[in-house]
PDB file of N, CA, C, O and CB in Angstrom:
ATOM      1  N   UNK A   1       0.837  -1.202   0.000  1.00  0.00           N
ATOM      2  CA  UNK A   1       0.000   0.000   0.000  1.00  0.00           C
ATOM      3  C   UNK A   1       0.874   1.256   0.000  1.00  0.00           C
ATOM      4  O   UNK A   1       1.888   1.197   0.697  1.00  0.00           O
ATOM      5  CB  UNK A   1      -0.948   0.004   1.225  1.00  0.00           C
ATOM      6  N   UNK A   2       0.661   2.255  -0.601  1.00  0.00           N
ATOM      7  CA  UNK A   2       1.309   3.810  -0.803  1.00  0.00           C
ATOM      8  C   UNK A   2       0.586   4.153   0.826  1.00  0.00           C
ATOM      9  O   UNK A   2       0.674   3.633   1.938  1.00  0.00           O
ATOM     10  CB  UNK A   2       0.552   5.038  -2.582  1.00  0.00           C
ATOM     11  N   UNK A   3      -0.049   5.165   0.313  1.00  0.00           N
ATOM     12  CA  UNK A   3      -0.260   6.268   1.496  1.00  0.00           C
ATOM     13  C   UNK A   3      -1.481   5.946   2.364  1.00  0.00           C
ATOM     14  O   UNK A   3      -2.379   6.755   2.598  1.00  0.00           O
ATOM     15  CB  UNK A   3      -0.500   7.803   0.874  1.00  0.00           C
ATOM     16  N   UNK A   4      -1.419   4.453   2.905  1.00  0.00           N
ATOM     17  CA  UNK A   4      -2.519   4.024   3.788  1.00  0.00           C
ATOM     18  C   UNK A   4      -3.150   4.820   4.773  1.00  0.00           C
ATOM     19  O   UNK A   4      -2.645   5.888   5.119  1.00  0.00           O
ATOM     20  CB  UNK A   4      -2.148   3.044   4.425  1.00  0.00           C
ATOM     21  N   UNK A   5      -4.268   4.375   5.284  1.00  0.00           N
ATOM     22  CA  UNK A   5      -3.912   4.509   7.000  1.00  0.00           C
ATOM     23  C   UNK A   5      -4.464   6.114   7.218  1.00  0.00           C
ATOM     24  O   UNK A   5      -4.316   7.155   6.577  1.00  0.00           O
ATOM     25  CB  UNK A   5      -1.822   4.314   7.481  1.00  0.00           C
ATOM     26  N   UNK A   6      -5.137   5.765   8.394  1.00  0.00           N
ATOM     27  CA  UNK A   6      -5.802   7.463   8.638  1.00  0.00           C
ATOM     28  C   UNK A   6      -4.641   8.619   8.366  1.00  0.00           C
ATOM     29  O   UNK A   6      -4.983   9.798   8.457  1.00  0.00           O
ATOM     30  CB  UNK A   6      -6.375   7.744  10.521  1.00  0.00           C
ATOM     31  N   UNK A   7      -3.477   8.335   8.082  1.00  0.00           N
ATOM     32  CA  UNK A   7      -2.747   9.257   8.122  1.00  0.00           C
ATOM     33  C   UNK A   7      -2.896  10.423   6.781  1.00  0.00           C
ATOM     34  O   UNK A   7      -2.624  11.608   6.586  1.00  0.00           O
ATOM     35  CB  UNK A   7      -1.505   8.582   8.295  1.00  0.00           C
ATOM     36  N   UNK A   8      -3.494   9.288   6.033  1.00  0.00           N
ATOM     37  CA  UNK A   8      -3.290  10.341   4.299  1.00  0.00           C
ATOM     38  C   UNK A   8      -4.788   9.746   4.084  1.00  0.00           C
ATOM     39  O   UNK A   8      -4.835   8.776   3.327  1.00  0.00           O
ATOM     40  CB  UNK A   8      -1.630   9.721   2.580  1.00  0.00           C
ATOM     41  N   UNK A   9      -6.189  10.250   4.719  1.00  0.00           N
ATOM     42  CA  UNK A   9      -6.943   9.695   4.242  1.00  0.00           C
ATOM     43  C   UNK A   9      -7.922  10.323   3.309  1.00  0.00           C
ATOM     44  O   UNK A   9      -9.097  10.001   3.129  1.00  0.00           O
ATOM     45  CB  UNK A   9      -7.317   9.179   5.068  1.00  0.00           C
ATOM     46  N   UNK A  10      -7.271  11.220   2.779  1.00  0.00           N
ATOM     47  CA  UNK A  10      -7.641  12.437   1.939  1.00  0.00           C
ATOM     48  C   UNK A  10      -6.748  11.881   0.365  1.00  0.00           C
ATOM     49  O   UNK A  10      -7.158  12.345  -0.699  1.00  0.00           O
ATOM     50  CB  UNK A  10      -6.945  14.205   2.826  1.00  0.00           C
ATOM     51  N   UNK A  11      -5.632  10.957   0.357  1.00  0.00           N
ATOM     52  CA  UNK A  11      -4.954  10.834  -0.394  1.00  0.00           C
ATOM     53  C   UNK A  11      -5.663   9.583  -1.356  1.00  0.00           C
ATOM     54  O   UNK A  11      -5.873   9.700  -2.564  1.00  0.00           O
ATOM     55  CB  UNK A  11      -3.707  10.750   0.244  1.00  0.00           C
ATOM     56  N   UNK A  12      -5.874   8.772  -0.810  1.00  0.00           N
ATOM     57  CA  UNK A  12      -6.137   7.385  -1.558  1.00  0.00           C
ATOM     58  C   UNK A  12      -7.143   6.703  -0.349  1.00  0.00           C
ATOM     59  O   UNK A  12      -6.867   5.805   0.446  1.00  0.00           O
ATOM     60  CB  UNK A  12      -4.469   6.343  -1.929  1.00  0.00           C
ATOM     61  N   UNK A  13      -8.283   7.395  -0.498  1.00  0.00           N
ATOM     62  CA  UNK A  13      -8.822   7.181   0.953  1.00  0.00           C
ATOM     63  C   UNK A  13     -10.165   5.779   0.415  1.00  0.00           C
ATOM     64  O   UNK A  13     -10.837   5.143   1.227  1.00  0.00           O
ATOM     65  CB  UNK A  13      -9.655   9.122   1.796  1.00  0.00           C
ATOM     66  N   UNK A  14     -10.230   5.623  -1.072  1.00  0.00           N
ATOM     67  CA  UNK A  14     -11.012   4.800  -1.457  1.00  0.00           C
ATOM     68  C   UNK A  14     -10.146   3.581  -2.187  1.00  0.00           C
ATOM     69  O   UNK A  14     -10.748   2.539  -2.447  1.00  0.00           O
ATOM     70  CB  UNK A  14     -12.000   5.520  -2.252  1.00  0.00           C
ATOM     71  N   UNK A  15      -8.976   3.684  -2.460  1.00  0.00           N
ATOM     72  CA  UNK A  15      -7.578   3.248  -3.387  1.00  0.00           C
ATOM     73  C   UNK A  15      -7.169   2.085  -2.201  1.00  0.00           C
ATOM     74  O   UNK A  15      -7.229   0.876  -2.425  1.00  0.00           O
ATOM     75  CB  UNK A  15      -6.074   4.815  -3.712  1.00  0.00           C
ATOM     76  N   UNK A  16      -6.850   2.529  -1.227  1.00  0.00           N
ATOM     77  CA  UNK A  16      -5.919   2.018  -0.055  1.00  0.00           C
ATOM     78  C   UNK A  16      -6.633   2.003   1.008  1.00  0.00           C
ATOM     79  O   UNK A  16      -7.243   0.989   1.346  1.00  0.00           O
ATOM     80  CB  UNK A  16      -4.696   2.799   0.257  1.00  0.00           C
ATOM     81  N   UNK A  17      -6.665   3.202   1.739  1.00  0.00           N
ATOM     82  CA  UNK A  17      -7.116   3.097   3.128  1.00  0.00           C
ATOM     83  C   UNK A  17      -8.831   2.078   3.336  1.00  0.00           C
ATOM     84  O   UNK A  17      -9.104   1.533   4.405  1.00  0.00           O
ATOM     85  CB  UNK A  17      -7.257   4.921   3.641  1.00  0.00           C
ATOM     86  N   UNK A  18      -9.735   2.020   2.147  1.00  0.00           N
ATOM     87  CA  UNK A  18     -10.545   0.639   2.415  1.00  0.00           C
ATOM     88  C   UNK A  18      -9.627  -0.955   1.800  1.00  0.00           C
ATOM     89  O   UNK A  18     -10.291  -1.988   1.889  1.00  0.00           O
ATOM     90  CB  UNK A  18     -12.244   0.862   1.409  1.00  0.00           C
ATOM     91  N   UNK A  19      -8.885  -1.019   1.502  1.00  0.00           N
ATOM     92  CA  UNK A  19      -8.424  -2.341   0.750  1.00  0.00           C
ATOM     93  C   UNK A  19      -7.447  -2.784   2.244  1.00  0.00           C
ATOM     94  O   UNK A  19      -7.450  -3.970   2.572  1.00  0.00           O
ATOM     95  CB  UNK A  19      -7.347  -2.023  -1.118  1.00  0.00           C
ATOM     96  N   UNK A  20      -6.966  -2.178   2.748  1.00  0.00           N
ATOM     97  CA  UNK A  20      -6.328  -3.247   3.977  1.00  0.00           C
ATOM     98  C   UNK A  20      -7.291  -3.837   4.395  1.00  0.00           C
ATOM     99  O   UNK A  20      -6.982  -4.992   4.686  1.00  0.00           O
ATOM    100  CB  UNK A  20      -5.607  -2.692   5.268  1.00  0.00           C
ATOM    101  N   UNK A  21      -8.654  -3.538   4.630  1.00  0.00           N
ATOM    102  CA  UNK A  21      -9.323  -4.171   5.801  1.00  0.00           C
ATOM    103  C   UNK A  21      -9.379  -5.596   5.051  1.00  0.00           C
ATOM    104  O   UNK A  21      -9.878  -6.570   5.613  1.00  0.00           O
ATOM    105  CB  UNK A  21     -10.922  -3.429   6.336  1.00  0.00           C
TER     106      UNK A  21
END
């Protein structure tokens, strides 16, 4: 994953931050 994680969840917030779960 690039820019996971509540940290960048403005960045790839549909890309990444849902695909870890």
């Amino acid at each position: 994953l690039r820019k996971s994680g509540p940290q960048f969840p403005e960045e790839r917030a549909e890309d990444d931050f849902f695909q870890i779960d």
